[in-house]
C-alpha positions as CSV (number, residue, x, y, z in Angstrom):
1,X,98.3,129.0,131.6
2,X,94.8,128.5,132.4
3,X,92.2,130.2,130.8
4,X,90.0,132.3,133.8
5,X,86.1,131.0,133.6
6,X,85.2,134.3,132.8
7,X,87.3,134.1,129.2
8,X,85.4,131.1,128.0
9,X,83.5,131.2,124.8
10,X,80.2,129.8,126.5
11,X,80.4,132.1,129.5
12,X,78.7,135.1,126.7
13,X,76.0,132.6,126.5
14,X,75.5,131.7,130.0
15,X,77.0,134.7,132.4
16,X,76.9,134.0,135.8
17,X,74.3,136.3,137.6
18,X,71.3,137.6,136.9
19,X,72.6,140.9,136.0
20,X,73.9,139.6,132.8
21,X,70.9,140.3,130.9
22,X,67.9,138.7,129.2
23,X,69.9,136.5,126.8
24,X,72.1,135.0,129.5
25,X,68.8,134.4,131.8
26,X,67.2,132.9,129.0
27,X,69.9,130.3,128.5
28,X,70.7,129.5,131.8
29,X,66.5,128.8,132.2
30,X,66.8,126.2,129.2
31,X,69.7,124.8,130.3
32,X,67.1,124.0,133.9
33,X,64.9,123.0,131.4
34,X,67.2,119.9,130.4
35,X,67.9,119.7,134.3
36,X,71.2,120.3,134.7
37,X,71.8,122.7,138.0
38,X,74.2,125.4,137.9
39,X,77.1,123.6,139.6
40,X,77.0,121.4,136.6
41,X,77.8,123.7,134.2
42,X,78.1,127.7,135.0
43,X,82.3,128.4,134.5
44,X,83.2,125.2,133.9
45,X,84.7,124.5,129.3
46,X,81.7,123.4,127.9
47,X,82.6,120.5,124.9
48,X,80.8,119.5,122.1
49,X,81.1,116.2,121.0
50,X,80.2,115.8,117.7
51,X,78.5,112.4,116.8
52,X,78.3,110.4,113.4
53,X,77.0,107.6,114.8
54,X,73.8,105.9,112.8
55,X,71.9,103.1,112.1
56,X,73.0,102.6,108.7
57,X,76.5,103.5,109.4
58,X,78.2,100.4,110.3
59,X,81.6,101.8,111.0
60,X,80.2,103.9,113.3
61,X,77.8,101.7,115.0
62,X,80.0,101.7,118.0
63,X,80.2,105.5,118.4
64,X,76.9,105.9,120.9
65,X,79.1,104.2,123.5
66,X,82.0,106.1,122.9
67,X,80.8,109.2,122.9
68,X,79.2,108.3,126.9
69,X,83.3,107.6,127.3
70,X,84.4,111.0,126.4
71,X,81.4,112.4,128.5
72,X,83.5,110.5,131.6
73,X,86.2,112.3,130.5
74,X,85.0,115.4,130.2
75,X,83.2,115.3,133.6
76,X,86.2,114.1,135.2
77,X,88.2,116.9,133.9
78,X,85.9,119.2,135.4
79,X,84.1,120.1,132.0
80,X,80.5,120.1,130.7
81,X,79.8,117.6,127.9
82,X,77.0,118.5,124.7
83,X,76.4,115.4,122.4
84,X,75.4,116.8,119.2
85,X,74.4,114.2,116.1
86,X,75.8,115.0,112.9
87,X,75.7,113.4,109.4
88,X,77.1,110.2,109.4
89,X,78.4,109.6,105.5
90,X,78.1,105.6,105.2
91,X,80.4,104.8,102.9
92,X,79.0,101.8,102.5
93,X,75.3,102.5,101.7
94,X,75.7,106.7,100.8
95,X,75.0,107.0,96.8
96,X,76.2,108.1,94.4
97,X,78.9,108.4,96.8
98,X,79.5,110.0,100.6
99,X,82.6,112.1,98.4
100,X,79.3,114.5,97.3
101,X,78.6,115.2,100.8
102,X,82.2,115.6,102.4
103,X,81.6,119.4,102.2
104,X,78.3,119.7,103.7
105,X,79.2,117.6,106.6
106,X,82.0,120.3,107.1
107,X,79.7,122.7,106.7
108,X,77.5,121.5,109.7
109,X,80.5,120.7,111.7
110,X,81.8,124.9,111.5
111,X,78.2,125.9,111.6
112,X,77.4,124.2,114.0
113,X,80.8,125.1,116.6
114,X,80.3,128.5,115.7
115,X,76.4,129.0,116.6
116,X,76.5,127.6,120.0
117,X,77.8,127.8,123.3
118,X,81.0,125.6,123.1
119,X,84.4,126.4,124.5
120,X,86.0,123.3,122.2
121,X,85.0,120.2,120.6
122,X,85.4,115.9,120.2
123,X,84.9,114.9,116.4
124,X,83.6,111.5,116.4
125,X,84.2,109.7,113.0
126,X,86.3,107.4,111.2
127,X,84.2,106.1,107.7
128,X,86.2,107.4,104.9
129,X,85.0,111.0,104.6
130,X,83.7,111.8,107.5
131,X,87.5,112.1,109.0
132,X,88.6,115.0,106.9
133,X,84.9,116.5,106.7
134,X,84.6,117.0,110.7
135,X,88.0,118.1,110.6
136,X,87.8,120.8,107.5
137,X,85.0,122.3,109.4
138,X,86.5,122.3,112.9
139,X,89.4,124.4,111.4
140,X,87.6,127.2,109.4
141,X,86.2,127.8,113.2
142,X,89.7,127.3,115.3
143,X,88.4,125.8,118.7
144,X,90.3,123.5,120.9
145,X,89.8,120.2,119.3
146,X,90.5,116.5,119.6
147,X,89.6,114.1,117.1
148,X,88.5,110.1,118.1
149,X,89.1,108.1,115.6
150,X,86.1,105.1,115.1
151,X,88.9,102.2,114.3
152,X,89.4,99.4,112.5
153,X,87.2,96.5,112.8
154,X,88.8,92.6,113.3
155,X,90.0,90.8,110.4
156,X,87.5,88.8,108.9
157,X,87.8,85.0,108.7
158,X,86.9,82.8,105.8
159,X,87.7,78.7,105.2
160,X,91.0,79.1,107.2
161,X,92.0,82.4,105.3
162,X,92.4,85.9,107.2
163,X,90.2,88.4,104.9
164,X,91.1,92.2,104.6
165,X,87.6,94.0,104.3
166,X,87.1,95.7,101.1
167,X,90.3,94.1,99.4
168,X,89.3,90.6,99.6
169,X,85.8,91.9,98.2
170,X,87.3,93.1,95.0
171,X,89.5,89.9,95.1
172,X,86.7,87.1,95.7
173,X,84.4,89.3,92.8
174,X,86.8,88.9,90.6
175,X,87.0,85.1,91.4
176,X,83.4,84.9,91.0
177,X,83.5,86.0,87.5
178,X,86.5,83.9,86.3
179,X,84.3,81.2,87.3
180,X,86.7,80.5,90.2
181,X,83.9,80.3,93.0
182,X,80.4,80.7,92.9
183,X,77.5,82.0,95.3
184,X,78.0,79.6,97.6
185,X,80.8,80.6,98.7
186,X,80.4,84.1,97.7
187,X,77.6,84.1,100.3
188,X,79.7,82.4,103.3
189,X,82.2,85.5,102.3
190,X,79.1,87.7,102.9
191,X,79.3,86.5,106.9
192,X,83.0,86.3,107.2
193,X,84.4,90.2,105.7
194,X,83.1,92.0,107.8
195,X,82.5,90.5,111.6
196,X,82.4,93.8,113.8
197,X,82.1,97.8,114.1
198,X,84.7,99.8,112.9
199,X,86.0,100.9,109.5
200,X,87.9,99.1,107.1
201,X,90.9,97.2,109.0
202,X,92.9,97.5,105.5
203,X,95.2,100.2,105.2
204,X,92.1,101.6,102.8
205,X,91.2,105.2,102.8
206,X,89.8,105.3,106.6
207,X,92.9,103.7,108.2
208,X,95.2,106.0,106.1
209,X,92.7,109.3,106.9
210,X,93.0,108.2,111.0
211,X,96.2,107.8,110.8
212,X,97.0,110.8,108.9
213,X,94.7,113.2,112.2
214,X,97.2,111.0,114.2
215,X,100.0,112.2,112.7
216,X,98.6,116.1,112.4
217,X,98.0,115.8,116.1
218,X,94.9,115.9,116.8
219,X,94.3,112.3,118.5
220,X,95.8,111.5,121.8
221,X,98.8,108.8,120.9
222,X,98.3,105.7,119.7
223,X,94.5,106.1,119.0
224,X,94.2,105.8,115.1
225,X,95.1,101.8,114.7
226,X,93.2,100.8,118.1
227,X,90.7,97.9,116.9
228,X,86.6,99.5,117.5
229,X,85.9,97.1,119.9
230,X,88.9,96.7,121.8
231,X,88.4,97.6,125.2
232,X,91.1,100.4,124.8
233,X,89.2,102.0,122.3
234,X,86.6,102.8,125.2
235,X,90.0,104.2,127.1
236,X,91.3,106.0,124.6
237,X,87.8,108.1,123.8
238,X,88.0,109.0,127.7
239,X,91.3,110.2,127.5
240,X,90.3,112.0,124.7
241,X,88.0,113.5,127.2
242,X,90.2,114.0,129.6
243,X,92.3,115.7,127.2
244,X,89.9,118.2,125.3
245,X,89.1,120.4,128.9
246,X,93.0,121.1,129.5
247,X,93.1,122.1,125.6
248,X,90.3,124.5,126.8
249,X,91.8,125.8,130.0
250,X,95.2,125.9,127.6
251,X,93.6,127.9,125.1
252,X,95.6,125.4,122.7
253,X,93.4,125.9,119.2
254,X,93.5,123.8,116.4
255,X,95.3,126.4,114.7
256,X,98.3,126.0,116.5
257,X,98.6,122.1,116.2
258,X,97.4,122.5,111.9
259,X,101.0,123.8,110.9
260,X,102.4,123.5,108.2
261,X,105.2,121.1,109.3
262,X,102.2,119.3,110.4
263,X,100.9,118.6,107.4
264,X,104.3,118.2,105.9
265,X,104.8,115.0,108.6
266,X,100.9,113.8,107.6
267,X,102.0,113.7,103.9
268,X,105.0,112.3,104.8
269,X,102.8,109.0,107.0
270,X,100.1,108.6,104.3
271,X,103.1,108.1,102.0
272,X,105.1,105.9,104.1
273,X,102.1,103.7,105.2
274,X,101.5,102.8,101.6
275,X,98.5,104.8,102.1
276,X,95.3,105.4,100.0
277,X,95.2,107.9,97.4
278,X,92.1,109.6,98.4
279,X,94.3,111.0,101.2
280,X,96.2,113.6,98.6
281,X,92.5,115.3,98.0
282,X,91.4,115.4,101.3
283,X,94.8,116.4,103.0
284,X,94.7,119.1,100.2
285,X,91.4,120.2,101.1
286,X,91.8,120.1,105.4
287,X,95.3,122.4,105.0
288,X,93.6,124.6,103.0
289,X,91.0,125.1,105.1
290,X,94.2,125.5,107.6
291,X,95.2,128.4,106.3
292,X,99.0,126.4,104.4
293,X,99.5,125.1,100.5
294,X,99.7,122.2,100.0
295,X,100.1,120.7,96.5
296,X,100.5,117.5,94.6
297,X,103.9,118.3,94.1
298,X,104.6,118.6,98.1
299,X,103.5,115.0,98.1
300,X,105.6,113.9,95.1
301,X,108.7,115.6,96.1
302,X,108.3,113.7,99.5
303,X,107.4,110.3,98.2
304,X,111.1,110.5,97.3
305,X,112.2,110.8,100.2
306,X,110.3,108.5,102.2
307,X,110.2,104.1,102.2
308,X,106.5,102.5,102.5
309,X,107.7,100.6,105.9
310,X,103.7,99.5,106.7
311,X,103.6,96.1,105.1
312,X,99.9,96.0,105.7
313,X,97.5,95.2,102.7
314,X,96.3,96.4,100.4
315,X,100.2,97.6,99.6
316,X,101.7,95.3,102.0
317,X,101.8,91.5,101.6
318,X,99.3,90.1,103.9
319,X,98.9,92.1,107.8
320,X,95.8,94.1,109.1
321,X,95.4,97.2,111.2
322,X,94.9,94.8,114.1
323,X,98.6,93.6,113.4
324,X,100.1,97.0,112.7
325,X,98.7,97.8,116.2
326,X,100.1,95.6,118.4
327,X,103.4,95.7,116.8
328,X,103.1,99.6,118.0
329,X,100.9,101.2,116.0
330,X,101.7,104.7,114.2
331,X,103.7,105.9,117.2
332,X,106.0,102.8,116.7
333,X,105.6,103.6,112.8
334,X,106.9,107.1,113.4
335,X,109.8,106.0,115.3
336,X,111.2,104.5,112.5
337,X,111.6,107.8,110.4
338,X,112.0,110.4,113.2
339,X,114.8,111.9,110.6
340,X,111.9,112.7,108.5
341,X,109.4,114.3,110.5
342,X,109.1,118.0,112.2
343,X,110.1,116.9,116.0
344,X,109.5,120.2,117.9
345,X,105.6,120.9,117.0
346,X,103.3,121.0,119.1
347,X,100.2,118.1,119.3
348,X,97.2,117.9,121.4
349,X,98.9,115.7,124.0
350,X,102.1,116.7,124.0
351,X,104.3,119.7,123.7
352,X,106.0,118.1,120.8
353,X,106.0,115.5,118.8
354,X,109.6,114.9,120.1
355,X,108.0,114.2,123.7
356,X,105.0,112.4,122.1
357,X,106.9,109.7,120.3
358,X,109.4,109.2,123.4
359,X,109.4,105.5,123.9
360,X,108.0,104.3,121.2
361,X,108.8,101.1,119.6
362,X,108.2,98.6,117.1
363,X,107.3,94.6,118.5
364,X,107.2,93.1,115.2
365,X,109.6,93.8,112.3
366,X,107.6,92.4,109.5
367,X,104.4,94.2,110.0
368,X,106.4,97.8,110.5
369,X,109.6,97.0,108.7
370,X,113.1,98.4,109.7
371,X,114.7,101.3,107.0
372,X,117.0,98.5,105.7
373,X,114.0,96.3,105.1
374,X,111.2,98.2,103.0
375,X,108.2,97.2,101.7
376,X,109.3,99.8,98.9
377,X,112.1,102.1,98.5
378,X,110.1,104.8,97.7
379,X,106.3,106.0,99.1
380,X,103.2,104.7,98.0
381,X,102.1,107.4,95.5
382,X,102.8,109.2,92.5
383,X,101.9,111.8,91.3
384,X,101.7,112.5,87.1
385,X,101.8,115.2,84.6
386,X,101.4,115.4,80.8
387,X,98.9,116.2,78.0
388,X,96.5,113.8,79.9
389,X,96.0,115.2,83.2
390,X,97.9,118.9,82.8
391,X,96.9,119.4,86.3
392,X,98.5,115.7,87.4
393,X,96.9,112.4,88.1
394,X,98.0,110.0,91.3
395,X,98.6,106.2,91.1
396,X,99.0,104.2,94.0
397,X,101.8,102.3,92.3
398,X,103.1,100.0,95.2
399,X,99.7,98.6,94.4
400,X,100.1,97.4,90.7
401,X,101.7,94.8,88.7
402,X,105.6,96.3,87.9
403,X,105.4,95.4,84.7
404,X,101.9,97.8,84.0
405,X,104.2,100.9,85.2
406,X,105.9,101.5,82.4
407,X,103.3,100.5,78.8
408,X,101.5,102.0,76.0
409,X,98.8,100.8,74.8
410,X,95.6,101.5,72.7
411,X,92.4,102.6,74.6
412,X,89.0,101.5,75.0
413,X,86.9,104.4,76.0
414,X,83.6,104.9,78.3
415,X,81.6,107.8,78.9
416,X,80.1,107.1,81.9
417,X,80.4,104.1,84.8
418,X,77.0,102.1,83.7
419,X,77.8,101.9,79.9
420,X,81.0,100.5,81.0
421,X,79.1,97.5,83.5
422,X,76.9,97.1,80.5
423,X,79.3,96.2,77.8
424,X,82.8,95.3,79.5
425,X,82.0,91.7,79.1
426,X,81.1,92.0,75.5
427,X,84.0,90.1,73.5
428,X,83.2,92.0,70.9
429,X,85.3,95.2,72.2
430,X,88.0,93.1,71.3
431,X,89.6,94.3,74.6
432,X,93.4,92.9,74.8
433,X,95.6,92.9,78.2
434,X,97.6,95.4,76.7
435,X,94.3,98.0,76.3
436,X,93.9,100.7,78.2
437,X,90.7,100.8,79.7
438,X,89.5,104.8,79.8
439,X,86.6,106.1,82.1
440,X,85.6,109.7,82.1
441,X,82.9,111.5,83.4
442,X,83.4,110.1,86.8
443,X,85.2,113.7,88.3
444,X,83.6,116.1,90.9
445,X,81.4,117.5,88.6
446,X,80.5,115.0,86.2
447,X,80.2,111.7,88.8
448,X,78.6,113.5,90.5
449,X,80.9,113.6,93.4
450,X,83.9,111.8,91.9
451,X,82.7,107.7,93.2
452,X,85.0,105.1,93.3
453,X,85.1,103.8,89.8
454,X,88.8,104.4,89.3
455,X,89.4,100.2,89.6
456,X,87.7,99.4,86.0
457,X,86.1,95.9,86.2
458,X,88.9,93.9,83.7
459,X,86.6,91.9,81.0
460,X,85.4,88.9,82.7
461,X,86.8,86.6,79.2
462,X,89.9,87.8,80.4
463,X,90.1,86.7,83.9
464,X,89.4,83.8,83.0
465,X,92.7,83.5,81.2
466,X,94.3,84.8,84.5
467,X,94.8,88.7,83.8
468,X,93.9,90.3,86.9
469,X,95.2,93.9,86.2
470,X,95.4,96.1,83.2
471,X,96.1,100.1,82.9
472,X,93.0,101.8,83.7
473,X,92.7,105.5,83.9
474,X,89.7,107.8,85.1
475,X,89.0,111.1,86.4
476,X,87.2,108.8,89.0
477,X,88.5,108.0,92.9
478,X,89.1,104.6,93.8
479,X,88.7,102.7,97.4
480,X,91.9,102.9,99.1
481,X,91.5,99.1,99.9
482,X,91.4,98.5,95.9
483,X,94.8,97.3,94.1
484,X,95.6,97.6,90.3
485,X,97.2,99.9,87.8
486,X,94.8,102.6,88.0
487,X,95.6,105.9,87.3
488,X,93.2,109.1,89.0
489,X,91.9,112.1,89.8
490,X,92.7,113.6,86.2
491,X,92.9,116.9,86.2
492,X,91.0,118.9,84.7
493,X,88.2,116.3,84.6
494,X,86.3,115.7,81.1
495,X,83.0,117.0,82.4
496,X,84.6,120.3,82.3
497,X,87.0,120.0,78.9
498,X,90.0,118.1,80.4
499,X,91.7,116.7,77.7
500,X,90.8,112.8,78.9
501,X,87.2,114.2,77.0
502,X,89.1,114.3,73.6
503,X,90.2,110.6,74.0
504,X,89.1,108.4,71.1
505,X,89.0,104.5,71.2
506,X,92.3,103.3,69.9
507,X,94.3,106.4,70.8
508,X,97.6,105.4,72.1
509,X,98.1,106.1,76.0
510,X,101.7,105.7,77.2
511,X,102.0,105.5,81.0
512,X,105.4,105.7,82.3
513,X,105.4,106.0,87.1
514,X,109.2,106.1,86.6
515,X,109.0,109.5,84.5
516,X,105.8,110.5,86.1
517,X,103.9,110.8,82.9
518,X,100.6,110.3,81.0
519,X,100.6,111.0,77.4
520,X,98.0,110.6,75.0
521,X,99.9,110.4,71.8
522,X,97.7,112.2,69.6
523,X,99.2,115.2,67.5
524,X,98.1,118.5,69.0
525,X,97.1,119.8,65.7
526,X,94.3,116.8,65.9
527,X,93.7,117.4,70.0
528,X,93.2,121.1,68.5
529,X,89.9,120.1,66.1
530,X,88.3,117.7,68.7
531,X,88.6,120.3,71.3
532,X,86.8,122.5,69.0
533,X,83.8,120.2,68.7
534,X,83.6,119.5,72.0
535,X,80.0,120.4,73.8
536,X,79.9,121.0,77.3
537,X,77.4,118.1,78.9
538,X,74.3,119.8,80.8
539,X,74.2,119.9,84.5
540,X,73.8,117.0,86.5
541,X,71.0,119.0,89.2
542,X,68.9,122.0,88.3
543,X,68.3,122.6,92.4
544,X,69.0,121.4,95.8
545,X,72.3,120.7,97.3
546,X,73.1,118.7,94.0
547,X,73.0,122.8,92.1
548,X,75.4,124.3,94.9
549,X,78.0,121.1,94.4
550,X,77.9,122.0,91.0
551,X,78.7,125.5,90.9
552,X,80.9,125.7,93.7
553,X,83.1,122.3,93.8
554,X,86.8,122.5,92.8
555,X,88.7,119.9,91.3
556,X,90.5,117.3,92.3
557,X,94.3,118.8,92.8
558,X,93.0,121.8,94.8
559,X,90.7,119.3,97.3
560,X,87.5,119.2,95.6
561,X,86.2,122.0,98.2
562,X,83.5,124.3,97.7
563,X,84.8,127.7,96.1
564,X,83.1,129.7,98.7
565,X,84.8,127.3,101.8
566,X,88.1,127.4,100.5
567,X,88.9,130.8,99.7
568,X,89.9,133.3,102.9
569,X,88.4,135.3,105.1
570,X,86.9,135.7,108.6
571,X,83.9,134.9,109.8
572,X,83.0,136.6,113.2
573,X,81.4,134.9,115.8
574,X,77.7,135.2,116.6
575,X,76.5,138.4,118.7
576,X,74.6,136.5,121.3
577,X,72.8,139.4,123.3
């Protein structure tokens, strides 16, 4: 049905004669202040489109012009269109790391919806965190909502070889100190990774995160894999447009798309694109916010149930997200493993999924393979448990070498990220291939802001020899277009008293994906006695933003949201009279 002018949220900002009262004449006098007339705006869904575009932001360079496409939109629709600028989270040039600021850009995001005169909302993002963070906030306030995904950029081009932003980076590094290549070509490589807007065009963390609101549905269909400067990007932001004003006139909120078969099928995509791991923790996080549980153990009880079919890199062999889309993109993904998904919800465009996904196909059966044909039996990620990580621990083990999955092995310990770059060359650690290199005090307290540190640098004398992956475990993140043997998010972190802070050098560590365990194999009576010497490390800020992170952050298996964001509870809207 459509929603009568009268029921929209901005109407008790604006009213409609003079009668209303001060407020409402004082509202509609600013609005002829910015010089739109009445016909403009007066009963029609006002939308706020919510911008991270920035200067420094170059996967969002793109998003000035897209955000004039979903104005066309909008108009078209009959709607009234607000462009508001929000924090952009760089990945690229955000220290210590954008992760820290996930939560406050949620924060703006509901504050901002709730406090103004906006009937539903366009989320404008793509760069890692800013995907979950626009839509966390978005559904603590429950508008009408459609989310534009920024896109991948092209593949990059180097001496005749394709490049995969991010993953080639760590690759060609790596070369560099084997001795492999040297800055010469190290800086032709700096022209040739990254050759357009748009996020990573792996399938990293912001291709998995897009692809993962795709499969939630909140994006009109098709729109997660759609290269930043294809001309369809531009199409798909003004249907996007189009599309947010019926949601209005609907009264379709996000609550009713954010179920929890919704999130079930997201889990289910992340897992069968080979996605990246930083998708458990913010996927956590967002269906909290939504009001459903979701656990590490929904998403290892699914990755058993579910084939990685996306052979796209870093977990695939060799294609990009330009490839997956034009051999059909997540719609032609999810036609492959219909059996698996939650058909009769509802999505922004459609109905159903059911109706959504009508029609879709797949054009190329290497980059989306067929069930009988997988790039592994089983998806992308597991999750662990043991006296390591009592809380779990995730690997992305599609991404390591088969024979690191199952090993024990002696560790090498570091208690923080720059000791580590200091001394990891140093042959006199004596490091072996079959250590285990140990980082800690790189969680959401103690990074601060849990970086990506989780792919340990292996000893350059080592390369050299041709090792190019070793067990490496952290309490750290890693990027999702980073390969290797790394196991995560250990919780509880050491900053706080997890047991990876009683880990000594030489301590055995046995890692075994197939049981889904991390032991340290260290008696307990001993574990006992170093726990009770253990001294809780100061706080990282004394004020500032920094202080709230601190005290309020969670850890890593619950989302790493603030405390005081996750837990229920209403919030009424403002009184505006």
């Amino acid at each position: 049905m459509t929603r009568p002018a009268g029921e929209l949220r901005s109407q008790r900002w604006y009213g409609d004669t003079i009668s209303s009262g001060l407020r409402s004449f004082s509202h509609r006098a600013r609005t002829r202040q910015l010089g739109y007339l009445p016909e403009e705006h007066l009963g029609k869904p006002v939308v706020a489109i919510l911008n991270t575009w920035s200067d420094i932001n170059p996967c969002h360079s793109h998003l000035r012009e897209r955000a004039q496409a979903v104005k066309r939109g909008v108009w078209q629709a009959g709607g009234f269109p607000l462009e508001f600028p929000v924090s952009t989270l760089s990945e690229t040039f955000q220290k210590p790391t954008p992760m820290l600021y996930r939560n406050l850009l949620a924060m703006e995001t509901e504050e901002l919806l709730r406090s103004y005169p906006v009937d539903g909302a366009v989320l404008l993002g793509g760069c890692d965190k800013s995907t979950p963070a626009l839509l966390m906030g978005a559904a603590s306030v429950d508008l009408p909502t459609v989310f534009v995904p920024a896109g991948p950029m092209l593949p990059g081009h180097w001496r005749g070889e394709v490049l995969g932003s991010g993953t080639d980076m760590w690759k060609y590094w790596d070369d560099r100190r084997a001795g492999l290549i040297g800055d010469c070509e190290l800086t032709e490589l700096e022209s040739g990774l990254a050759r357009s807007p748009g996020h990573c065009m792996t399938m990293g963390t912001a291709s998995t995160l897009t692809a993962a609101a795709e499969a939630l549905g909140v994006t009109v269909p098709g729109a997660s894999s759609i290269p930043a400067v294809d001309s369809g990007h531009e199409r798909m932001a003004a249907a996007s447009g189009l599309r947010i004003v019926e949601l209005v006139r609907q009264g379709r909120m996000l609550s009713q798309i954010l179920t929890p078969d919704a999130f079930a099928d997201a889990v289910t995509t992340v897992l069968g694109l080979g996605g990246s791991t930083n998708a458990v923790i913010h996927l956590i996080a967002l269906a909290g916010r939504a009001g459903v549980r979701l656990t590490l153990d929904d998403f290892d009880r699914i990755a058993r149930t579910v084939p990685v079919l996306a052979n796209v890199r870093p977990g695939g062999e060799r294609h990009l997200m330009e490839d997956f889309h034009f051999a059909g993109g997540l719609p032609g993904f999810l036609s492959r493993i219909t059996d698996l998904l939650h058909l009769d919800r509802p999505t922004v465009a459609h109905d159903t999924l059911r109706e959504q996904l009508a029609g879709a196909r797949v054009h190329h059966d290497d980059v989306i393979r067929p069930r009988d044909n997988p790039v592994a039996e089983e998806g992308g990620v597991a999750v662990l448990r043991g006296n390591l990580c009592p809380d779990g621990a995730v690997i992305k083990h599609i991404a390591a070498e088969p024979r690191l999955l199952r090993h024990t092995g002696p560790a090498v310990v570091f208690d923080d990220y720059r000791t580590l770059q200091r001394t990891i060359d140093d042959p006199a650690l004596g490091i072996t291939p079959d250590h285990v290199l140990v980082l800690r005090g790189a969680g959401p307290k103690g990074g601060p802001g849990m970086p990506e540190y989780g792919m340990l640098p292996i000893p350059a004398y080592l390369l050299k020899q041709g090792v190019r992956d070793m067990v490496r475990i952290s309490d750290a993140r890693m990027s999702g277009t980073s390969y290797g043997t790394c196991v995560l998010h250990i919780a509880p972190e050491s900053y706080v008293g997890g047991p990876l802070a009683l880990v000594r050098t030489g301590d055995l560590i046995t890692l075994d994906v197939a049981a889904r365990s991390l032991q340290l194999d260290v008696p307990e009576d001993e574990l006992a006695l170093r726990r009770s010497a253990w001294v809780a490390p100061p706080a990282r800020y004394e004020r500032g933003y920094g202080a709230l992170y601190g005290e309020q952050i969670t850890q890593a298996d619950t989302g790493c949201d603030f405390a005081f964001l996750a837990r229920p509870g209403t919030v009424p809207d403002p009184y505006v009279g």
